[in-house]
Structures are given as C-alpha cells and as structure tokens.
N, CA, C and O of each residue as an XYZ file, in Angstrom:
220
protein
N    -142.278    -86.819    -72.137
C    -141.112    -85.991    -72.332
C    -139.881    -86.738    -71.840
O    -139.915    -87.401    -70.804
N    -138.943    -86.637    -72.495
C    -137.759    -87.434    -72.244
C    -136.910    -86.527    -70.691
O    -137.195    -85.399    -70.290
N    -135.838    -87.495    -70.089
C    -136.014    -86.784    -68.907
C    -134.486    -86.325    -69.019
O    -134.095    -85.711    -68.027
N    -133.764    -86.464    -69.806
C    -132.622    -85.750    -70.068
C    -132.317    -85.813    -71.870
O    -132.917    -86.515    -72.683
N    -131.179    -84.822    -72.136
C    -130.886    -84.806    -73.549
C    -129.421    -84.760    -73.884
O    -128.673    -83.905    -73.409
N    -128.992    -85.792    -74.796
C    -127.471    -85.444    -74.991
C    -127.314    -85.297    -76.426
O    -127.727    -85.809    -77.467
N    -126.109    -83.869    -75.810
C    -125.543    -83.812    -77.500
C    -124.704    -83.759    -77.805
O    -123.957    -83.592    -76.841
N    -123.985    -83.808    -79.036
C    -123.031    -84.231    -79.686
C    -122.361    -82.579    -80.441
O    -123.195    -81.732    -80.759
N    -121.114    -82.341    -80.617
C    -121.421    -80.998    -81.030
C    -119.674    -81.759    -81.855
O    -118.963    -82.574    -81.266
N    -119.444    -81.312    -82.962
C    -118.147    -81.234    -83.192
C    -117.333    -79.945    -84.206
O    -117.769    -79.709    -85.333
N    -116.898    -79.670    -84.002
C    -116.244    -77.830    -84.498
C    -115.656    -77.988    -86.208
O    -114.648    -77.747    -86.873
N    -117.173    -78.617    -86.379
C    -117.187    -78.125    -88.021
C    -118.712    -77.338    -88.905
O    -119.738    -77.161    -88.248
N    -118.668    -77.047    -89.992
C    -119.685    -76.451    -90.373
C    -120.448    -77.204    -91.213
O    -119.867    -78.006    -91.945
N    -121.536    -77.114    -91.250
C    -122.462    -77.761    -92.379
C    -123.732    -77.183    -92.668
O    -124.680    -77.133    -91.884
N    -123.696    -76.664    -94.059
C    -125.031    -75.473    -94.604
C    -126.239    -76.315    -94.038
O    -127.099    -75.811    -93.316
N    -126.234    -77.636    -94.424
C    -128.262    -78.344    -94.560
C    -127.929    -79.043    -93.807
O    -126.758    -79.060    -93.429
N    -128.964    -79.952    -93.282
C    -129.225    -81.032    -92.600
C    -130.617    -80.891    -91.957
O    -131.442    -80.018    -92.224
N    -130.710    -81.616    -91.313
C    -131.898    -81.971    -90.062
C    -131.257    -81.435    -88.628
O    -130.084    -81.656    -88.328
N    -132.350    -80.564    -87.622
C    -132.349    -79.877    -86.851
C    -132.017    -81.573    -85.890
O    -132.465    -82.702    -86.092
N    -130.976    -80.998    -84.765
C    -130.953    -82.283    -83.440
C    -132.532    -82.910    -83.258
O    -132.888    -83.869    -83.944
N    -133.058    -82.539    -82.682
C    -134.803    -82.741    -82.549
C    -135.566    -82.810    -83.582
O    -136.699    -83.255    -83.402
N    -135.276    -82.512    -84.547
C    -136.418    -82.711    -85.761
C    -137.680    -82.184    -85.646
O    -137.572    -80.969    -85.811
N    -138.905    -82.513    -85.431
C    -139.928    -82.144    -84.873
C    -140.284    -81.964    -83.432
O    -140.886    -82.832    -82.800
N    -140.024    -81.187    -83.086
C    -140.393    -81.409    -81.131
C    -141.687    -80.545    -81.208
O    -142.401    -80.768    -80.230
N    -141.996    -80.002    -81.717
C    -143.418    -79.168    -81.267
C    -142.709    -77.916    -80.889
O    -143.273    -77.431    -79.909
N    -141.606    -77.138    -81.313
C    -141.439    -75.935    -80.364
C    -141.494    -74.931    -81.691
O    -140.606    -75.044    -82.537
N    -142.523    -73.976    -81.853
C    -142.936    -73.194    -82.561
C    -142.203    -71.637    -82.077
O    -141.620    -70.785    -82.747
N    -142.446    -71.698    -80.995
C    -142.386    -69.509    -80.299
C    -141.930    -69.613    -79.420
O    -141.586    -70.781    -79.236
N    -141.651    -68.861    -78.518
C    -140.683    -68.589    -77.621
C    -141.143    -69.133    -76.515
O    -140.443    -69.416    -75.543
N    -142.955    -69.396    -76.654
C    -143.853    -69.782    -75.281
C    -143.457    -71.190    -75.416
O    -143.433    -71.749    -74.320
N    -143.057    -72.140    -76.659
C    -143.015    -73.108    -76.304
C    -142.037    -74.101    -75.947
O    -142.086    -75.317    -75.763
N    -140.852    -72.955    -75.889
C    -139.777    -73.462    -75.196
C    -139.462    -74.331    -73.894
O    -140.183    -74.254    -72.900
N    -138.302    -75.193    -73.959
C    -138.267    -76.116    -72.794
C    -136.838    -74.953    -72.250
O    -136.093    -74.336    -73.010
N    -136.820    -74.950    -71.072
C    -135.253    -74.447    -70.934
C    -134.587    -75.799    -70.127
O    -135.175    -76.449    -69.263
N    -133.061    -76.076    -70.691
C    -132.405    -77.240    -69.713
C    -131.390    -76.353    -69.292
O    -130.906    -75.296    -69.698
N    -131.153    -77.465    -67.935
C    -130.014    -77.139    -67.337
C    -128.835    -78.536    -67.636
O    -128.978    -79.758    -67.681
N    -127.555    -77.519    -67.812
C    -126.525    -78.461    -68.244
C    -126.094    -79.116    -66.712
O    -125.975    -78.579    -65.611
N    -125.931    -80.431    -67.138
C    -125.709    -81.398    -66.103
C    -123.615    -81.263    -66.392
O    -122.785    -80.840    -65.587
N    -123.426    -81.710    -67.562
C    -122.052    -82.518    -67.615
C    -121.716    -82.095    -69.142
O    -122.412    -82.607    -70.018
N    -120.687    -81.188    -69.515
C    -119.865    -81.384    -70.466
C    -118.495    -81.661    -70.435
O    -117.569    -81.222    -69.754
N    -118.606    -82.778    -71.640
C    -117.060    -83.378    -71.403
C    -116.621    -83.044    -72.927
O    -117.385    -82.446    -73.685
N    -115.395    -83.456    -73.297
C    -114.710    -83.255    -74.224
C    -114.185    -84.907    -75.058
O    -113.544    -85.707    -74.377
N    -114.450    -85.161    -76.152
C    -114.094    -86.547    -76.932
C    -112.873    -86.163    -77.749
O    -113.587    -86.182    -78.753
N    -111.895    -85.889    -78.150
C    -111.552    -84.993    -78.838
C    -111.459    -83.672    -79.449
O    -110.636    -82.933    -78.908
N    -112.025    -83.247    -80.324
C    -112.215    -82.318    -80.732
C    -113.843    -81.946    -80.642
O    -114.317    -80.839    -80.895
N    -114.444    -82.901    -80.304
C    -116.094    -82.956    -80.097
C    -116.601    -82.510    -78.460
O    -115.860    -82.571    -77.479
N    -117.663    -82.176    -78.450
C    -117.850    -82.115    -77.018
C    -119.479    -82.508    -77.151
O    -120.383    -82.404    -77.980
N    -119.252    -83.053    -75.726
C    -120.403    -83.776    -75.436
C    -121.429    -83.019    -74.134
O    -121.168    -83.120    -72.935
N    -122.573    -82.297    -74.683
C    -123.128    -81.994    -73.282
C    -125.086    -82.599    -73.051
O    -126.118    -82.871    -73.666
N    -124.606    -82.521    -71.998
C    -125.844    -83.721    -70.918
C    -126.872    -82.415    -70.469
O    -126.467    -81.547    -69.695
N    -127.942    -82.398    -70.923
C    -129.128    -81.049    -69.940
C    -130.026    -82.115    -69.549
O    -130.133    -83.258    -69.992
N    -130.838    -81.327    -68.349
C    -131.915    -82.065    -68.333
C    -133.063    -80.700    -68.168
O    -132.666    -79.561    -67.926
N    -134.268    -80.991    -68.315
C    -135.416    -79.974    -68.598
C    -135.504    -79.167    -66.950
O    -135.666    -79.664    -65.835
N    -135.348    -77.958    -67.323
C    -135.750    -77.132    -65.710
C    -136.469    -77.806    -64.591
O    -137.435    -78.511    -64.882
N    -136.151    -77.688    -63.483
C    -137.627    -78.207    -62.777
C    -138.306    -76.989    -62.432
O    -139.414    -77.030    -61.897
C-alpha cells in the first residue's frame, strides 16, 4: 500500500474519463481506506491535496 496520496483537483468539469485510482480494489463501503489530509495548497486555480491512510 502506498504510504501517502496526492491529488490534483482543478475547477473544471469533465463527463468521462478514468477514476484517480483506476483499479484499487475498493468495491463497498467495508473496503474503504479513510486518509487524513496532511497539506493543501493552492497552484493557481488548481489545488493540490496530500492524505495519508488513517493509522
């Protein structure tokens, strides 16, 4: 399991694509990871936030 996750978010819309994770294995609610946000910053109009998995 990776030991942190960053993402990229920018304040536009788009119908299709590919999910951030793609396949992770998370089916139901049991197989959820929950993170905690470390660091969001701002790039512009984008924002950038840092989780890492609960301990």
């Amino acid at each position: 399991m990776a030991t942190s996750l960053w993402m990229a978010r920018t304040p536009t819309l788009l119908d299709t694509g590919k999910p951030d994770l793609g396949d992770a294995g998370i089916t139901t609610m049991a197989d959820i990871v929950r993170l905690e946000v470390v660091r969001v910053d701002m790039s512009g109009p984008d924002v950038r936030v840092i989780a890492c998995p609960e301990r």
